[in-house]
C-alpha positions, 0 to 999 in steps of 0.5 A: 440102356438107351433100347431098355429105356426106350422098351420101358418108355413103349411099355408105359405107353401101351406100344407092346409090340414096339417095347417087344422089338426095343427089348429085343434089340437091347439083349443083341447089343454086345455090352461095352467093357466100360459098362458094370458087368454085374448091371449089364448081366441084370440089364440084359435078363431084364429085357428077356422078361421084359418082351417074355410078358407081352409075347407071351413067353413063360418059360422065358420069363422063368429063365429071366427070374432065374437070371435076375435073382443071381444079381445082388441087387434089390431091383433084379430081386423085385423083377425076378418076383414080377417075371415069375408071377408073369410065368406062373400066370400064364402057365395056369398054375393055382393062385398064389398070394402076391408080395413084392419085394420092396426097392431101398428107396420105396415107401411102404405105400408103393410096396402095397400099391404093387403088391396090390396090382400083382394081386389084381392081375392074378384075380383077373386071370382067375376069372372073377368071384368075390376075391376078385371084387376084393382086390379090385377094391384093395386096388381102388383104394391105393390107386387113389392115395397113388394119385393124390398131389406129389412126386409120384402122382404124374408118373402114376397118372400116365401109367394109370391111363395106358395100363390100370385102366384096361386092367380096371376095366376087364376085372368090372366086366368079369365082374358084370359091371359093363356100363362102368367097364365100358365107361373106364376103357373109353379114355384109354388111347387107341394107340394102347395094345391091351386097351384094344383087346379089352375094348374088345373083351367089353364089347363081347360081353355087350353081345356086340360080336362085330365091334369085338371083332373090329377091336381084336382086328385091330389089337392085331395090327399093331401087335403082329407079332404077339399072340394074345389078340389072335386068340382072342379074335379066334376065340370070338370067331369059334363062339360064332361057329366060324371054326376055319378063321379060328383056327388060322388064327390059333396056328398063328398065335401057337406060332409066335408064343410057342410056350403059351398053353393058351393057343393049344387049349382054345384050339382043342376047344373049337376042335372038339365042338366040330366032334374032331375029338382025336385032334382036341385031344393032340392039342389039349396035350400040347397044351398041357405039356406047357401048362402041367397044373392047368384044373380047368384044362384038366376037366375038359380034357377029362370029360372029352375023353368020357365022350 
């Protein structure tokens, strides 16, 4: 308990890549025999998705929802529901509707109010439209009830500053909405993982590329071993026609998430601009190994092939 409380606490605070090595650390420890053996198996799944979301890992994160759902509990059952969106979304798979199950003690409100983040986060993924204006406004609006005077509004408030703002602030971008994105992700600490890549993302969209950069760099070096930002910054360094630094950046980020189809695809992309079109097509298998109900992956690799 004391290294899964800790990994939470890091996880609340944006500090992914010390949550990560804290979760990793609670699923080592041998359980104590004076330790509920139902609560240990449901402590020990959750820590395995708890750093299978920051990795990326999806196949973890199924493994973890299969762990959790056999426990009769009702938060293995809530977080078996958020490990299997966190695999589905990173797996590419088509939208789905969001409904997370409630825990005894919540309010109708907070039941919505994380359905509602679920949604968002999907709709982000998605890559904008109007569902995704649509849920951010869902979202607005019970964020503001969230952090109306009460019990929950602190604990709300906190998470909001480390977590809802990057989120908030990458679907306005997606959105087109760059000054208010820019203006949602200034407060945010510099100290928060996913706050710099969206300081990043933000800047990209500004057309600022080397503020992009600084910010991806960055992301990297608190985050060393989880992969989203190198791929970000690959992606950045391929758009400039920068194709070795990408890549190095793809192999690494292919290496710490082995089961992230996000590596593989990207790299095919930058393959394929070079005219590398039997090495695009290496990747884009692997990563459609790993991501079988990709569309978007399926398209381009489709039209390489006409090529």
């Amino acid at each position: 308990p004391l290294y899964s409380n800790l990994g939470q606490a890091y996880l609340t605070l944006g500090r992914e890549q010390e949550a990560v090595d804290a979760f990793r650390r609670a699923a080592r420890v041998q359980d104590s025999r004076e330790y509920d053996a139902r609560l240990a198996v449901q402590l020990t799944c959750a820590m395995k998705g708890g750093a299978a979301g920051s990795i990326p890992d999806p196949k973890a994160d199924f493994e973890a929802a299969d762990c959790l759902s056999s426990v009769n509990t009702a938060i293995a059952a809530q977080q078996a529901v958020l490990n299997r969106m966190n695999s589905r979304l990173y797996r590419h798979d088509p939208w789905f509707d969001v409904n997370v199950p409630p825990l005894p003690d919540d309010t109708p409100a907070e039941t919505l109010f994380r359905t509602a983040i679920g949604r968002l986060r999907a709709q982000v993924v998605g890559g904008g439209g109007a569902a995704l204006a649509q849920a951010l406004a869902t979202y607005d609006r019970l964020l503001a009830e969230r952090l109306k005077p009460g019990p929950k509004e602190p604990a709300t408030r906190t998470a909001f500053r480390t977590n809802g703002r990057p989120l908030r602030a990458r679907a306005l971008a997606l959105l087109g909405h760059l000054p208010e994105a820019e203006a949602m992700i200034q407060p945010s600490p510099l100290n928060c993982y996913e706050c710099l890549r969206v300081r990043g993302f933000i800047a990209e969209r500004q057309g600022d590329a080397p503020a992009a950069q600084r910010w991806y760099a960055q992301a990297v070096r608190q985050g060393p071993r989880l992969a989203r930002a190198y791929v970000d910054w690959a992606r950045l360094l391929a758009s400039q026609r920068r194709f070795a630094g990408a890549e190095r950046r793809y192999a690494r980020a292919a290496e710490l998430a082995p089961n992230w189809a996000d590596p593989h695809r990207y790299w095919g992309d930058a393959l394929a601009a070079q005219g590398k079109r039997k090495a695009a097509l290496t990747h884009y298998d692997a990563a459609l190994k790993l991501a079988p109900r990709w569309a978007e992956l399926r398209a381009v690799r489709a039209k390489l092939l006409k090529h």
